[in-house]
LORO-454783 format. One record per residue (C-alpha): residue number from 1; residue in three letters; z, x, y. Coordinates in steps of 0.1 Angstrom, whole numbers, plus 5000, padded with zeros to 4 digits. Example, Ala and Ser with C-alpha at 12.3 -4.5 7.8 and 13.67 -1.06 7.14 Angstrom:
> seq:type:Z:X:Y
> 1:ALA:5078:5123:4955
> 2:SER:5071:5137:4989
This chain:
> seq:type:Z:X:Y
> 1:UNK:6148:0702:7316
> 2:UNK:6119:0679:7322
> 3:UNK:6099:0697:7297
> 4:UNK:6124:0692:7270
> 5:UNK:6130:0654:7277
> 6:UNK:6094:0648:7283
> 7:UNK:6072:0671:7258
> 8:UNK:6098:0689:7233
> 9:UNK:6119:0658:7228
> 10:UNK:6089:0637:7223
> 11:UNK:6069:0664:7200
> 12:UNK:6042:0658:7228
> 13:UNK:6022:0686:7247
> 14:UNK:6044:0707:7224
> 15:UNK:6012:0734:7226
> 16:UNK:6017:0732:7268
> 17:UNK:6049:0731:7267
> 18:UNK:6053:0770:7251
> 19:UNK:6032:0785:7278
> 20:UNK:6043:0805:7306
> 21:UNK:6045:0790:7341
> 22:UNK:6013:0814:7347
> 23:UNK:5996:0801:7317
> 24:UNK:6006:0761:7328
> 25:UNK:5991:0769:7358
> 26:UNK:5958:0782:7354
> 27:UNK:5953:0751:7329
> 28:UNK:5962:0730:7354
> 29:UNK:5941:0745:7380
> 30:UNK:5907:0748:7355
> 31:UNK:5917:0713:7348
> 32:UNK:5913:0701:7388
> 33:UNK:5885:0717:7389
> 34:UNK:5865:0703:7364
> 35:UNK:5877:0669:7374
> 36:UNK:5864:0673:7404
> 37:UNK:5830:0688:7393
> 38:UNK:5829:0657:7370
> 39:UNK:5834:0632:7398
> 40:UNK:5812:0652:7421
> 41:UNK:5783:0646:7397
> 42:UNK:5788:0611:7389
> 43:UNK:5787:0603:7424
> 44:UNK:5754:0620:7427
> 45:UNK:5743:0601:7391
> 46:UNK:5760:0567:7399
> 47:UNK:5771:0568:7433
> 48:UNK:5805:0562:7452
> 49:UNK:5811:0530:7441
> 50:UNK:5811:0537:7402
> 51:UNK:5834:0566:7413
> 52:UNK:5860:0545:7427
> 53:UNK:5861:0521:7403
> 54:UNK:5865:0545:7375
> 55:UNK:5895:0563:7398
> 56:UNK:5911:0531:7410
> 57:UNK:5909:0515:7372
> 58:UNK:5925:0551:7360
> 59:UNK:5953:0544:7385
> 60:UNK:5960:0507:7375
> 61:UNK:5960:0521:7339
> 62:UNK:5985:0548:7349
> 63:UNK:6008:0531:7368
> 64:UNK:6001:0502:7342
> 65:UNK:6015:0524:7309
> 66:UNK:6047:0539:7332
> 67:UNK:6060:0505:7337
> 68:UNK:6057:0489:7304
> 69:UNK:6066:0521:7283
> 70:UNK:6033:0528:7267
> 71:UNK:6005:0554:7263
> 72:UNK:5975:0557:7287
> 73:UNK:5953:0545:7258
> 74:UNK:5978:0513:7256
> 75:UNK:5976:0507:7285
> 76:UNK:5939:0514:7295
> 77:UNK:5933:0484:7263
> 78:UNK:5951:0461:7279
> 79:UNK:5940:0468:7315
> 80:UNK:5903:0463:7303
> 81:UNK:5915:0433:7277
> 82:UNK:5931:0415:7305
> 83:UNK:5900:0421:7329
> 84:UNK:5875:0405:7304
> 85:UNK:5898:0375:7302
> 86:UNK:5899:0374:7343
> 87:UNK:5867:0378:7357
> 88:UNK:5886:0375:7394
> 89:UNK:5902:0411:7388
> 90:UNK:5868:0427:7387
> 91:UNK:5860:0403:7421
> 92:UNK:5894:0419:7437
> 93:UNK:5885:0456:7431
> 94:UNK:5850:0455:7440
> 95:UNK:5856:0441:7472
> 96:UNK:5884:0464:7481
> 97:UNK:5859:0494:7470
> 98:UNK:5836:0479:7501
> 99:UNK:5865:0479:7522
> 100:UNK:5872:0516:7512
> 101:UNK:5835:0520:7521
> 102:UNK:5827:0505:7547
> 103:UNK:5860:0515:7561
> 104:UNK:5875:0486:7575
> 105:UNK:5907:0485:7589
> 106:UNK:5933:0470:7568
């Protein structure tokens, strides 16, 4: 059901969505892993707080496309559009990525 609302419907992942639950899976699981390979290097190339950034800007851009109805891409253009225009956003995440660090209590 989800796949054919979600990829079939849509004529997206249509290439994922023919594989066998096997198949899905050991994408998905290569895929986890070299995220986290990625981010395990960068953190050692440009440290935690690049890291988090790039993760929590990822999120906003996520959650950003769900709830206006548009593509990661969209959304990730207007995420980075509207931060240019608003220097205060970039003020707002860095200091909650010290507060992540640092681990202060909320």
């Amino acid at each position: 059901m989800v796949e054919k609302i979600h990829m079939k419907e849509r004529l997206m992942g249509l290439q994922f969505s023919i594989k066998s639950r096997e198949a899905k899976d050991r994408y998905i699981d290569a895929n986890i892993k070299n995220i986290i390979s990625e981010l395990s290097i960068e953190i050692k190339n440009f440290g935690i707080e690049i890291v988090l950034r790039k993760l929590l800007l990822s999120l906003m851009s996520v959650q950003l496309a769900q709830n206006i109805g548009v593509d990661h891409h969209a959304a990730t253009e207007e995420l980075y559009y509207y931060m240019k225009k608003n220097e205060d956003t970039s003020i707002i995440i860095l200091e909650f990525i010290d507060k992540i660090i640092k681990n202060k209590q909320w």
